[in-house]
Structures are given as C-alpha cells and as structure tokens.
DSSP file (Angstrom, degrees, kcal/mol; ACC not computed):
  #  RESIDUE AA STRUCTURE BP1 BP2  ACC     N-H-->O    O-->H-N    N-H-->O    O-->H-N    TCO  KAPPA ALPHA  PHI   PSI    X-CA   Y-CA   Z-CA
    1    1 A X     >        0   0    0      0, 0.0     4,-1.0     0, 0.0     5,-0.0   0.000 360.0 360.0 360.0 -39.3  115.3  169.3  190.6
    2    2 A X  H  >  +     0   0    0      2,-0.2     4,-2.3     1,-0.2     5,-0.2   0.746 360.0  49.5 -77.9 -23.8  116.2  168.5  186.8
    3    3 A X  H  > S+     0   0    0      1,-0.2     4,-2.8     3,-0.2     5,-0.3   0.930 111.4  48.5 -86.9 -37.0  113.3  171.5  185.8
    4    4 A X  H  4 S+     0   0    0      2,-0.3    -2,-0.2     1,-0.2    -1,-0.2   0.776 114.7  42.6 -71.7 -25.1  114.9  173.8  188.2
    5    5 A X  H  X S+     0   0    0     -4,-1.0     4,-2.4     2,-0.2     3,-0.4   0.820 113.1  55.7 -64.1 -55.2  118.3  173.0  186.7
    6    6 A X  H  X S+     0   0    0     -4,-2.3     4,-2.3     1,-0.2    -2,-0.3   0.859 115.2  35.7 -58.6 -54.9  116.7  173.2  183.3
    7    7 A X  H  X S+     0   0    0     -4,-2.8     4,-0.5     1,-0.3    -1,-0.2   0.519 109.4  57.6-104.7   5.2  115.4  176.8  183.9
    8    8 A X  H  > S+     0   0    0     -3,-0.4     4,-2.5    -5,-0.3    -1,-0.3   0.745 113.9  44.7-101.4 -34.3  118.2  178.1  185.9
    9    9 A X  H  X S+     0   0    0     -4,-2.4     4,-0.9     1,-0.2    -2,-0.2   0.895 113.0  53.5 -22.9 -53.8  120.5  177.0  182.4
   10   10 A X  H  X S+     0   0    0     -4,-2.3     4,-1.7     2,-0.2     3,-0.3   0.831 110.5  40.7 -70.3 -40.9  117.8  178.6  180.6
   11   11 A X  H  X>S+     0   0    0     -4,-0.5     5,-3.4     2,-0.2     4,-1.5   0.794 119.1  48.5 -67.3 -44.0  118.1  182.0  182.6
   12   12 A X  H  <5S+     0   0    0     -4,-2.5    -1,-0.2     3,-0.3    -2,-0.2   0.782 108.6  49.1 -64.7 -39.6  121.9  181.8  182.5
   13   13 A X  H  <5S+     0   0    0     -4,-0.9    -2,-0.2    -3,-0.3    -1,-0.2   0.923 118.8  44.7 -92.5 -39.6  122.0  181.0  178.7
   14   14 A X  H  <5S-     0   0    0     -4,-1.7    -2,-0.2     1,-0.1    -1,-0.2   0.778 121.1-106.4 -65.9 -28.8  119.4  184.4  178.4
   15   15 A X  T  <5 +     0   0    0     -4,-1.5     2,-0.7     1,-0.2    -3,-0.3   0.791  67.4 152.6 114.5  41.9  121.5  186.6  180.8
   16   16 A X      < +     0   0    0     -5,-3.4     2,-0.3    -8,-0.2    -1,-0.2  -0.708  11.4 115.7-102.9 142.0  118.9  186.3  183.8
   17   17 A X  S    S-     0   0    0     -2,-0.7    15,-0.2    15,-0.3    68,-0.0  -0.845  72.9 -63.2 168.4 161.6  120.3  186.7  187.4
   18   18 A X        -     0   0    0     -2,-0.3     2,-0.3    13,-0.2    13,-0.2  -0.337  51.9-167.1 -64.2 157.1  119.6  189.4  190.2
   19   19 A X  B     -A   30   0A   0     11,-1.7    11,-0.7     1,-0.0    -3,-0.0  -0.815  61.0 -16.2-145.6 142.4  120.7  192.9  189.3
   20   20 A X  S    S+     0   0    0     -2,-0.3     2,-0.5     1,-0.2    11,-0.1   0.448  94.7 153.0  25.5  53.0  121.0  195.7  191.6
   21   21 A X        -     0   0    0      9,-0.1     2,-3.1     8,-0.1     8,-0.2  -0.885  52.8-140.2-128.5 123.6  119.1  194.2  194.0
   22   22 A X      > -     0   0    0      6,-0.6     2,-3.2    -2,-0.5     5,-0.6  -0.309  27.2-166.6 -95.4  90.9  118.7  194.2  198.0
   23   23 A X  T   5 +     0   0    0     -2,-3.1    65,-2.4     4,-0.1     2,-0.2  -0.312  47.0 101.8 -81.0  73.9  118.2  190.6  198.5
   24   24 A X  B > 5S-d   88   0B   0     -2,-3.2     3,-2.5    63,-0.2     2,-0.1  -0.768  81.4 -76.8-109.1 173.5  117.1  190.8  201.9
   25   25 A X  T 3 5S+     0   0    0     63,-0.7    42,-0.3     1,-0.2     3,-0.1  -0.437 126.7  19.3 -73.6 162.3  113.7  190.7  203.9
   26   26 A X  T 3 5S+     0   0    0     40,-1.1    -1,-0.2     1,-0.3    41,-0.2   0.423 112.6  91.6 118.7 -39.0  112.5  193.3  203.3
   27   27 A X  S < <S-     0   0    0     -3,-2.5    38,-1.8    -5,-0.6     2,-0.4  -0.211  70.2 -91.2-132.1 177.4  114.4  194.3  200.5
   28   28 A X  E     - B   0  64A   0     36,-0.2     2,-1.5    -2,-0.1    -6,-0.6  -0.879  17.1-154.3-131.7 145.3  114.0  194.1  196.5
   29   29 A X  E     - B   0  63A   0     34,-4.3    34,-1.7    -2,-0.4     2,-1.2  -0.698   5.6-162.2-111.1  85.4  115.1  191.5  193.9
   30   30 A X  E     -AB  19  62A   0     -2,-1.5   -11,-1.7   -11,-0.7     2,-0.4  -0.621  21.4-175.7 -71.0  99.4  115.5  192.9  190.5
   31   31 A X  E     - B   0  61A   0     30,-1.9    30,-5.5    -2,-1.2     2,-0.3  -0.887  18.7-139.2-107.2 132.0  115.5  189.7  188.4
   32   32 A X  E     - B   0  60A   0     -2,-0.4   -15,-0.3    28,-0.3    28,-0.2  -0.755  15.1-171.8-113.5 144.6  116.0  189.6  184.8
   33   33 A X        -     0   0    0     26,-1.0     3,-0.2     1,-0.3     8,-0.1  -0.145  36.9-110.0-105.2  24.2  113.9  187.3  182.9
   34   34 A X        -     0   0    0    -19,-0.2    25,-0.6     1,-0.1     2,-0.6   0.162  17.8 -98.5  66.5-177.0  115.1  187.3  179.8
   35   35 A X        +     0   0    0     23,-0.2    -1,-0.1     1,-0.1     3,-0.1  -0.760  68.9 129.7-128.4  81.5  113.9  188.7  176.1
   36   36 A X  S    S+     0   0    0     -2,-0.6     2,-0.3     1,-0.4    -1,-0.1   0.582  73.2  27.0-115.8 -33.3  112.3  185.3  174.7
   37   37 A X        -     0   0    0      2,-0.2    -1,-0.4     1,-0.1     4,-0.2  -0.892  68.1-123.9-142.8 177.8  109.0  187.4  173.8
   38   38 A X  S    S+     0   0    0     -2,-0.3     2,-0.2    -3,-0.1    -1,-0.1   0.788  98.1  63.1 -78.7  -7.3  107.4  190.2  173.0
   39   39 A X  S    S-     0   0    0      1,-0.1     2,-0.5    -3,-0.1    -2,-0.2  -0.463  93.0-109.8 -94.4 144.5  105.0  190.0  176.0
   40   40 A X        -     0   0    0     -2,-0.2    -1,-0.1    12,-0.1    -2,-0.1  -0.595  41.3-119.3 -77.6 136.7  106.4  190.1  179.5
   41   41 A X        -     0   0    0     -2,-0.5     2,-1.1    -4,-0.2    -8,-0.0  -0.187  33.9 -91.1 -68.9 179.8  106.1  186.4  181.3
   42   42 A X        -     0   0    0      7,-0.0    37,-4.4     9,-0.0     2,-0.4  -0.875  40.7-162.0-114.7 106.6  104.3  185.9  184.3
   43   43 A X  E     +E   50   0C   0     -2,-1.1     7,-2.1     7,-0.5     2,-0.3  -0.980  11.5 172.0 -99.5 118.8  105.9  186.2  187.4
   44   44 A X  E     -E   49   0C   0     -2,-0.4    33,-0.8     5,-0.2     2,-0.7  -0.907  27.6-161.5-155.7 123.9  104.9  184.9  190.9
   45   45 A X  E >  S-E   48   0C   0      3,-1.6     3,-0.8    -2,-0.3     2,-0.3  -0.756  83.0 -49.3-124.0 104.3  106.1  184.6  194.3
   46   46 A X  T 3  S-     0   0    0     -2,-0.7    -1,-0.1    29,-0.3    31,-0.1  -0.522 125.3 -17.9  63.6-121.7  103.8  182.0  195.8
   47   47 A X  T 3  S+     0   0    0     -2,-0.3     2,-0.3    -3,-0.1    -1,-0.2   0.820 116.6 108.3 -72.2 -10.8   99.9  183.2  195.0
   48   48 A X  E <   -E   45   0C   0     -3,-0.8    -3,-1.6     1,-0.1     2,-0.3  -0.514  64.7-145.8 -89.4 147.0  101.3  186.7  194.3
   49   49 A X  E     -E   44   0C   0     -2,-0.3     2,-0.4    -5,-0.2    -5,-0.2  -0.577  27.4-150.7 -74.8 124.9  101.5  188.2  190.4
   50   50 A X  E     -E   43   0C   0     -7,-2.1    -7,-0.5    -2,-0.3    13,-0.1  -0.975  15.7-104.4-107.3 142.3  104.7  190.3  190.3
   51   51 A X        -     0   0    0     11,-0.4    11,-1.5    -2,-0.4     2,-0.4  -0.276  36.0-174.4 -84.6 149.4  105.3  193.2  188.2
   52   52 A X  E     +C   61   0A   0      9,-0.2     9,-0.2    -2,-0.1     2,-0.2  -0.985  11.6 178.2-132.5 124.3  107.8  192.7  185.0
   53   53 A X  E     -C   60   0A   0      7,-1.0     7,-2.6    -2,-0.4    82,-0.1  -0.645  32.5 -83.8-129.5-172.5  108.7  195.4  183.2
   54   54 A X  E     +C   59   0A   0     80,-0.4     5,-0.2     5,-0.3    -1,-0.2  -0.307  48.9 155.1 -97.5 129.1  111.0  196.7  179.9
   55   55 A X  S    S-     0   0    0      3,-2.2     3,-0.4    -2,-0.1    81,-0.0  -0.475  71.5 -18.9-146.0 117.6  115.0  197.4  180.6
   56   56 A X  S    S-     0   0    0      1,-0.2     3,-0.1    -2,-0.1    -2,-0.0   0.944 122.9 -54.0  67.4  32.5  117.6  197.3  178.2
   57   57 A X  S    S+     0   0    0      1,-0.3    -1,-0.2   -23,-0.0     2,-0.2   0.945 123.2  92.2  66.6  37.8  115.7  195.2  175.6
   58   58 A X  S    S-     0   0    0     -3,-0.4    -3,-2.2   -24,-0.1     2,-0.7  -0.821  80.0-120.5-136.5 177.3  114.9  192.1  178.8
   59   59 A X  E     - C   0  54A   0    -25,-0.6   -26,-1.0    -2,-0.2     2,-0.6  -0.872  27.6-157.8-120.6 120.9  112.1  192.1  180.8
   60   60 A X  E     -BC  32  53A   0     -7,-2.6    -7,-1.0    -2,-0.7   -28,-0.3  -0.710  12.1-139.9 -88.5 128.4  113.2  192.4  184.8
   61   61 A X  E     -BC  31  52A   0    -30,-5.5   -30,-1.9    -2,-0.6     2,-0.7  -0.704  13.8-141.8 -90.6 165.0  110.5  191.1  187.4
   62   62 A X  E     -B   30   0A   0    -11,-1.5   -11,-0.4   -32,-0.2     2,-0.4  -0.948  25.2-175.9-117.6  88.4  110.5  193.6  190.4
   63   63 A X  E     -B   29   0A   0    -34,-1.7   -34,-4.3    -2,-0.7     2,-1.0  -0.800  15.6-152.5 -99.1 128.7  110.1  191.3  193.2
   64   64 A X  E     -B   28   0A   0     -2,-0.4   -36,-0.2   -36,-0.2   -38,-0.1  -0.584  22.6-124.8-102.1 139.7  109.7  192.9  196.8
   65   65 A X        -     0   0    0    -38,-1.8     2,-0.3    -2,-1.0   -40,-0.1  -0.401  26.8-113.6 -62.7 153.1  111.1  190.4  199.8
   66   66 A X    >   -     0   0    0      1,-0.1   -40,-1.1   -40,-0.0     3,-0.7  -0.761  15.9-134.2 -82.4 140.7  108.6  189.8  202.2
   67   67 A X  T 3  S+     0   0    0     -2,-0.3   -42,-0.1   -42,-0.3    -1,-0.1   0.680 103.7  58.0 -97.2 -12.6  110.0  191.4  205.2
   68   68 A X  T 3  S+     0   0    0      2,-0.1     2,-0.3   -43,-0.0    -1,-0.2   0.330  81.9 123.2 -68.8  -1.5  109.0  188.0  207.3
   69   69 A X    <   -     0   0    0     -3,-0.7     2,-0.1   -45,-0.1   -44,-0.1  -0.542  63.9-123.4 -93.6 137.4  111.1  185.9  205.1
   70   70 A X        -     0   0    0     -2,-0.3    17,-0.1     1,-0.1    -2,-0.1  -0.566  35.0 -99.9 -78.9 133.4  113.9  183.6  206.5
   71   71 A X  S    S+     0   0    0     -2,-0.1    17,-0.2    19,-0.1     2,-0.2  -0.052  90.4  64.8 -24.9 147.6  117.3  184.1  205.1
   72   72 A X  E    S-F   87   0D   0     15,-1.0    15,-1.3    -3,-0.1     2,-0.2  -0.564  93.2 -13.2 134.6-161.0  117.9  181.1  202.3
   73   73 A X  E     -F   86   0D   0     13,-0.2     2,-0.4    -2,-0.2    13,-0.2  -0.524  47.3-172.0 -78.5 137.5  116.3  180.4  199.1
   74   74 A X        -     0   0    0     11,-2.6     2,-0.4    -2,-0.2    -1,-0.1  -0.906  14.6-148.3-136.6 111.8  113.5  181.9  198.1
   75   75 A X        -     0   0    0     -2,-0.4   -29,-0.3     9,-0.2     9,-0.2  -0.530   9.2-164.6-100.8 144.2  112.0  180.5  195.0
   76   76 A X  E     -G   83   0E   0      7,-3.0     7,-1.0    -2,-0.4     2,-0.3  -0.082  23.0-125.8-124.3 173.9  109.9  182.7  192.5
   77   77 A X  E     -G   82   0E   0    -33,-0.8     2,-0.3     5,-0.2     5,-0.2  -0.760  24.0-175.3-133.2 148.4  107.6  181.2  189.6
   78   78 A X  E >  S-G   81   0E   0      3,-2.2     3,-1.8    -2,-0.3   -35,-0.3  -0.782  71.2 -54.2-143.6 110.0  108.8  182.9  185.9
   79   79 A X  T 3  S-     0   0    0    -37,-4.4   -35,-0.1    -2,-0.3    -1,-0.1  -0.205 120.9 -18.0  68.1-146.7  105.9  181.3  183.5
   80   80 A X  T 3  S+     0   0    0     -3,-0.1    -1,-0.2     2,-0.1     2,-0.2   0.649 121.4  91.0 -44.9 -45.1  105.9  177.5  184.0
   81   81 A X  E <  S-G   78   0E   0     -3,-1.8    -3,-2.2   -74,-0.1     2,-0.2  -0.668  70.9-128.3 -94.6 136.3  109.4  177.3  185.5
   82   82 A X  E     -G   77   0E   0     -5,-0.2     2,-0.3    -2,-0.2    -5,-0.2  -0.642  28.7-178.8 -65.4 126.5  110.8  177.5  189.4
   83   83 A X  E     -G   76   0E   0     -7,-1.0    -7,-3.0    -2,-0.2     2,-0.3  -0.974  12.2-151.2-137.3 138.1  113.4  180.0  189.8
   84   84 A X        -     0   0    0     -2,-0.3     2,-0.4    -9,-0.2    -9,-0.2  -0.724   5.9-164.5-116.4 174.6  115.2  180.6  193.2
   85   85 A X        -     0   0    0     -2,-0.3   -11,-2.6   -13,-0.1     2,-0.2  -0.993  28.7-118.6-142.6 126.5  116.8  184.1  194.6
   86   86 A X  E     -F   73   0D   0     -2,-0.4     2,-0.6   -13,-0.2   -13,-0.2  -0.595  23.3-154.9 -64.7 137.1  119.4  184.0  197.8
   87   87 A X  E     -F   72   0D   0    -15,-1.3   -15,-1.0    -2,-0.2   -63,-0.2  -0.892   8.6-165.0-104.6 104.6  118.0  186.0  200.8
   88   88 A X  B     -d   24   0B   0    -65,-2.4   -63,-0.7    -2,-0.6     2,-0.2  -0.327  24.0-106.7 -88.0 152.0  120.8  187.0  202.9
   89   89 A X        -     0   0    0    -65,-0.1     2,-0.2    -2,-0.1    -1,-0.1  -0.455  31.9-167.1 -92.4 164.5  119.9  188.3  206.4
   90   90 A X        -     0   0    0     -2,-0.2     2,-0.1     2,-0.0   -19,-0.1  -0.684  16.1-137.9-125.1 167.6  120.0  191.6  207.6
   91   91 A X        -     0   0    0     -2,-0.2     3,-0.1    61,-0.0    -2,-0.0  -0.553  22.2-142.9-139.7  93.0  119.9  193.4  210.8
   92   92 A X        -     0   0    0     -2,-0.1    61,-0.1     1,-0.1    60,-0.1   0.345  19.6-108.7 -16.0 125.8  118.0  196.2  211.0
   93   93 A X        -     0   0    0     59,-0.4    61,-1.3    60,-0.0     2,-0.2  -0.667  40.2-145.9 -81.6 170.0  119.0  199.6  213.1
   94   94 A X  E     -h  154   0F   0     59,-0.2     2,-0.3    -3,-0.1    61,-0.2  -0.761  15.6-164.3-134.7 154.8  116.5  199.6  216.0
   95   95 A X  E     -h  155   0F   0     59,-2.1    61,-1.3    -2,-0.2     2,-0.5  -0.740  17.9-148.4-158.4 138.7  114.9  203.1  217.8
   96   96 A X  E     -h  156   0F   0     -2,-0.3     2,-0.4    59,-0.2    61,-0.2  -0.971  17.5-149.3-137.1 138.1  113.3  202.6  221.1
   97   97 A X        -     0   0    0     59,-1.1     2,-0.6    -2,-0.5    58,-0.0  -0.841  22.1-152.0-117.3  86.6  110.8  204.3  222.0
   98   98 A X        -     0   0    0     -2,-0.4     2,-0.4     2,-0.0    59,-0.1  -0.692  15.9-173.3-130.7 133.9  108.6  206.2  224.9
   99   99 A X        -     0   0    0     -2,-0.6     6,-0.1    58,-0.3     5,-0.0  -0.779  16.9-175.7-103.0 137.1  105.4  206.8  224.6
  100  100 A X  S    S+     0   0    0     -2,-0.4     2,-1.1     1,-0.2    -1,-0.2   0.891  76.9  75.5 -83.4 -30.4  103.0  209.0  227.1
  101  101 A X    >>  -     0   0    0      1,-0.2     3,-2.3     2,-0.0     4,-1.2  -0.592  66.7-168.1 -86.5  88.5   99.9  208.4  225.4
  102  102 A X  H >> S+     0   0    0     -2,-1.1     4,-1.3     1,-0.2     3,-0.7   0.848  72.7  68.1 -53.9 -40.6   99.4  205.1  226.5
  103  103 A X  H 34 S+     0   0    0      1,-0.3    -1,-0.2     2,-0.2     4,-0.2   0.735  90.3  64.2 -28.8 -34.0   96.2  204.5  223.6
  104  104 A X  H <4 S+     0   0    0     -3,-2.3     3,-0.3     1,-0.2    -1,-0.3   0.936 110.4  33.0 -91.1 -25.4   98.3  204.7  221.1
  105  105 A X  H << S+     0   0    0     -4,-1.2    -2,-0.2    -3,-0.7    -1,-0.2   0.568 129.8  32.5 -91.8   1.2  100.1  201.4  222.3
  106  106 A X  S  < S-     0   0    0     -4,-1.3    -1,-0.3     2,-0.0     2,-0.2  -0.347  88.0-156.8-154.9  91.9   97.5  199.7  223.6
  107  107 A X        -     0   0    0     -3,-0.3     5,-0.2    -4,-0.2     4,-0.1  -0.287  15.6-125.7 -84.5 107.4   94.6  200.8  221.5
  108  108 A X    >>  -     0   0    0     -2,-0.2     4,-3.1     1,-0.1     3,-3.0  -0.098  40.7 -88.3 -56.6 162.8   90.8  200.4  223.4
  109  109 A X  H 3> S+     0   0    0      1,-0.3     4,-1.4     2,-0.2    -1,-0.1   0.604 127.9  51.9 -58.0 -15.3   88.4  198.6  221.7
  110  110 A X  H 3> S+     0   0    0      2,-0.2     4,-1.0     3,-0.1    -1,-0.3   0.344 112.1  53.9 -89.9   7.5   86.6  201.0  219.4
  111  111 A X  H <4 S+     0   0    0     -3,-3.0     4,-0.3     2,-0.1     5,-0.2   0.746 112.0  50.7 -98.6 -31.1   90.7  202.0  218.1
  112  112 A X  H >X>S+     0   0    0     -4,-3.1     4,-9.9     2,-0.2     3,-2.7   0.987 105.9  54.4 -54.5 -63.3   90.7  198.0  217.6
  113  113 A X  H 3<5S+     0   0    0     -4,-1.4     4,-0.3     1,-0.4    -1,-0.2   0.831 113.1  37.1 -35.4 -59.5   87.6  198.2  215.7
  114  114 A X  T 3X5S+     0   0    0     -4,-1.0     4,-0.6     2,-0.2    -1,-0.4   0.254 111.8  58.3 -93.1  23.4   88.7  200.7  213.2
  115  115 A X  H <>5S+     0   0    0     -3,-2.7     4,-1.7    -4,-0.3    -2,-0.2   0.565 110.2  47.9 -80.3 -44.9   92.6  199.2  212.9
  116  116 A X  H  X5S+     0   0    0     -4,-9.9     4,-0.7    -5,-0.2    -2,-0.2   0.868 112.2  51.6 -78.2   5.3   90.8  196.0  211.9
  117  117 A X  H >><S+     0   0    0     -5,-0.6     3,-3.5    -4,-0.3     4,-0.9   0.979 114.4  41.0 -75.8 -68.6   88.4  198.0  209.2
  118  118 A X  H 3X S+     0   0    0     -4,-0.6     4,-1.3     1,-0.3    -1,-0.2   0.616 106.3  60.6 -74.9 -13.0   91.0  199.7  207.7
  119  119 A X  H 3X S+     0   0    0     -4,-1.7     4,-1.1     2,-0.2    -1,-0.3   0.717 106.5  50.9 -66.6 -17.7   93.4  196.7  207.5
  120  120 A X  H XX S+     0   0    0     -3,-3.5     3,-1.4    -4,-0.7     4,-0.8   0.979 108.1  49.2 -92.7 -56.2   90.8  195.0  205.5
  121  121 A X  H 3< S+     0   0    0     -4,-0.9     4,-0.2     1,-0.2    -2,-0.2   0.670 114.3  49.0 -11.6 -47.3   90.6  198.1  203.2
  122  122 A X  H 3< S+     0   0    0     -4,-1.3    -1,-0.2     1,-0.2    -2,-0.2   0.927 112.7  46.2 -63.3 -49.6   94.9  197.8  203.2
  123  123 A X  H << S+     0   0    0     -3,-1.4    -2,-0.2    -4,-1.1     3,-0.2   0.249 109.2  52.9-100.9  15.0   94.9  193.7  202.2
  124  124 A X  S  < S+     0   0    0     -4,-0.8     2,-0.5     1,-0.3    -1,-0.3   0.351 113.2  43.7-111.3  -1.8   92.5  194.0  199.6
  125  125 A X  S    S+     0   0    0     -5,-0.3    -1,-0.3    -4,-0.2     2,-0.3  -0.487 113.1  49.1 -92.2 170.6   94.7  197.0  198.0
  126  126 A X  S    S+     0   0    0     -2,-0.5    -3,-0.1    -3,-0.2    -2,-0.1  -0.720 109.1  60.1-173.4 -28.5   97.8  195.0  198.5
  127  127 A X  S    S+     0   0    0     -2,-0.3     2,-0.8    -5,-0.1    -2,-0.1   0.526  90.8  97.5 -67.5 -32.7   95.4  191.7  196.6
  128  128 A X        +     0   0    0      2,-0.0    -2,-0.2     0, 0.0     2,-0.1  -0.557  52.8 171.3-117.5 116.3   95.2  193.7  193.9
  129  129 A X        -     0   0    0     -2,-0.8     2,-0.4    -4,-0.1    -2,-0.1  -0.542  10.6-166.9 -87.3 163.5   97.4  193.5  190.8
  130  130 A X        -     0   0    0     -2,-0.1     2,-1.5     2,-0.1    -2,-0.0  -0.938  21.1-135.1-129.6 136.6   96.8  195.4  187.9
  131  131 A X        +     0   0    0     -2,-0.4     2,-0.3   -80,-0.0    -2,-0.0  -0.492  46.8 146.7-100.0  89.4   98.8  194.4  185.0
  132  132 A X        -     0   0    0     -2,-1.5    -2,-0.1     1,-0.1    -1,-0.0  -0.858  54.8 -94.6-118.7 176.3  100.1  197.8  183.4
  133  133 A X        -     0   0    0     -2,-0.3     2,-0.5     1,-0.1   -80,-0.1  -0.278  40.3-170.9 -74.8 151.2  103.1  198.8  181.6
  134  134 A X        +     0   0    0      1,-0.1   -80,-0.4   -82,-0.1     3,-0.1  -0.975  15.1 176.3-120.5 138.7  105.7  200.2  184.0
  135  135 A X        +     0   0    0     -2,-0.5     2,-0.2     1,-0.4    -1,-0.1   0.751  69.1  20.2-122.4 -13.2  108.7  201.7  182.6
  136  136 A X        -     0   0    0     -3,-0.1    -1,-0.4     1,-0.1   -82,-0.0  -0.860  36.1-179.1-135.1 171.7  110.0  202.8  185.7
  137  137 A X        +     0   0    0     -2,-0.2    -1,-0.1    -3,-0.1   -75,-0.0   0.154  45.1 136.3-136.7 -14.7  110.1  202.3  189.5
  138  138 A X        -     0   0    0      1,-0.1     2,-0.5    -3,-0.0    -2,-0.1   0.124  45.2-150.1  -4.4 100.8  112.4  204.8  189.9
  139  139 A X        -     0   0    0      0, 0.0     2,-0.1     0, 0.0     3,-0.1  -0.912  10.7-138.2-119.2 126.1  110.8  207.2  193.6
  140  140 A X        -     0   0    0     -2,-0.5     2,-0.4     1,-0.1     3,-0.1  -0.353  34.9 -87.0 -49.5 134.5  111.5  210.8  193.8
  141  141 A X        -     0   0    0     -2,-0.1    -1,-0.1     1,-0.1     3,-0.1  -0.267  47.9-154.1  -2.0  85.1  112.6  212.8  197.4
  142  142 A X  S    S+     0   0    0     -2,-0.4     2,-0.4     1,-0.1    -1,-0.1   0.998  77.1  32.2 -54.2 -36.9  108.4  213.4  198.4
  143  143 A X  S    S-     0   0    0      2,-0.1    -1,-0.1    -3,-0.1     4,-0.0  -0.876  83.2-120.8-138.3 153.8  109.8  216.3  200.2
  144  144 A X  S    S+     0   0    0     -2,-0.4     2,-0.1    -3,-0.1    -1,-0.0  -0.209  80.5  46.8 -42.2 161.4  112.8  219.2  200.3
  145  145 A X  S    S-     0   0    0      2,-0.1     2,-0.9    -4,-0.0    -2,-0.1  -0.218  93.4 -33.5 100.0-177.1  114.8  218.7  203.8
  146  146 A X        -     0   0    0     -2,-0.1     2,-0.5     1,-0.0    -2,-0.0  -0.623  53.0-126.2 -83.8 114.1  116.6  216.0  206.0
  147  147 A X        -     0   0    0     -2,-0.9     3,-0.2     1,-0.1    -2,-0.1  -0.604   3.1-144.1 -93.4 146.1  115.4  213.0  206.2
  148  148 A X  S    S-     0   0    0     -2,-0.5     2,-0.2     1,-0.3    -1,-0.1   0.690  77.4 -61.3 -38.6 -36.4  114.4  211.1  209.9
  149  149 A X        -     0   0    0     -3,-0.0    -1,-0.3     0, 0.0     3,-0.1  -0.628  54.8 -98.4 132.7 137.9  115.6  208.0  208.5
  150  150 A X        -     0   0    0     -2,-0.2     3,-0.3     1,-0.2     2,-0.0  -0.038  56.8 -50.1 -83.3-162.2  115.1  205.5  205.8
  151  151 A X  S    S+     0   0    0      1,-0.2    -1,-0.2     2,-0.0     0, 0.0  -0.113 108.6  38.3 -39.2 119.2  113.6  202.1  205.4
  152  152 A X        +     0   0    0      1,-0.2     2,-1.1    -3,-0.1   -59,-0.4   0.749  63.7 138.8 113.9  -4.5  114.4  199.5  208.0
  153  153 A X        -     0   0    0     -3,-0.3   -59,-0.2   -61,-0.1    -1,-0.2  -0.621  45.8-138.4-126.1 103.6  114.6  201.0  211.3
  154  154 A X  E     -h   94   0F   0    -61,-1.3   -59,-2.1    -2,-1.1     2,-0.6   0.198  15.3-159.1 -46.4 115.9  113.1  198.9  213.8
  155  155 A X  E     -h   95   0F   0    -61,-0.2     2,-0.3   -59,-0.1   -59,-0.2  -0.795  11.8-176.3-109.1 159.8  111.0  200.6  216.2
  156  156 A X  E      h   96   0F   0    -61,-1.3   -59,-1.1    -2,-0.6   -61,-0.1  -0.916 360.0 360.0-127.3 153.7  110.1  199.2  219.8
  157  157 A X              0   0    0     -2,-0.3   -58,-0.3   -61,-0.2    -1,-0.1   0.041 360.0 360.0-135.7 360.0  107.4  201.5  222.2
C-alpha cells in the first residue's frame, strides 16, 4: 500500500493521470507517465507490454481495457511501480439479430476446425509486441460514406 501511495505521489508530483480517455471495458486509458527519462518506461497490464509513446514532452502509455474487465480498479505496472486506473461501467447498445443460415451460428465441425486454426494465428498476433516508436495513434475514416455503427454495439443472433 505505502509503494502504491509512493508512486501515485510520484505520478501526481510529474503530472501523470488519465487524459482523454474512455475508461471503460472496452475502452482506452491514455495514461501519462511522466518525462523522468529519455527512454519511454515500461508499461504493463498484467503479462502484457503496453505501448508508450512521445506527447507534449511526457511519455503517455496507451492502455486498451479489456473488454471482460469488471468496473473498479484496474491496476497497471509503469517500471517497478503499481499504478491503478478507475473503470467505470458501461452499457453497451445491443442489435438482435436473425439469422437464416443456420451454419453461421452454429458452425459444423470442419467450420470449428478452421475457427480454432485461425484463432491460434489471431492470439499469437495479439502475443506479440514490438517495441517501436509511435508518434501517433490517431485512425483515419477507412472509407467515404455512413457509417453502420461504431464500436460497442452488442450483437445477439
């Protein structure tokens, strides 16, 4: 409790706290980590490496919410030091769904077969960091038109 005290001081006395951030699941935690070197620190939420990049002369980590994570603290690694970020709950809009092709919700066994192939193919990109410089995260419009709907909208078939 007394390091967690100690490094939330420490964050405060550097100017760290969430920024522009949708701190839900789901959602994405821009957390400033101060300018104490010239190398960005190492940031981790559980086993995962998070990316930390340059803003405004600090280094911010870009942490994305797990979209399974329970409302309440959810506490982040910066270096050495435990740092925690509130996750407030959300409630998603929801789409329901019918489908005639019954396959595509209840997928035979050779559709099993290649969902689990390519899922291992997914969580071993998703395993993999690579630690280069980012200067933005900033994502374009992919396409001209209206869009269907954003991020977040639960569907049920």
């Amino acid at each position: 409790m007394i390091r967690v005290f100690g490094l939330l001081l420490l964050l405060i006395a550097a100017g760290a706290m969430a920024t522009e951030a949708s701190l839900r699941p789901g959602g994405v935690a821009l957390v400033n980590v101060g300018n104490t070197a010239d190398a960005p620190p190492e940031v981790h939420l559980g086993d995962k490496r998070v990316l930390v990049m340059p803003r405004d002369g600090d280094w911010i980590a870009v942490i994305g919410i797990p979209l399974d994570t329970e409302p309440g603290s959810l506490s982040i690694n910066v270096g050495a030091s435990e740092a925690t970020i509130s996750v407030e709950s959300h409630a998603y809009r929801e789409q329901r769904l019918t489908i005639e092709n019954k396959s595509q919700v209840n997928p035979d066994q050779a559709q099993l077969d290649r969902i689990w192939s390519e899922r291992k193919i997914i969580t071993a990109a998703l395993n993999n960091f690579r630690d280069v410089p980012v200067a933005s995260v900033e994502l374009k419009t992919p396409v001209d038109g209206p869009r269907s709907s954003s991020f977040g909208l639960r569907r049920f078939f």
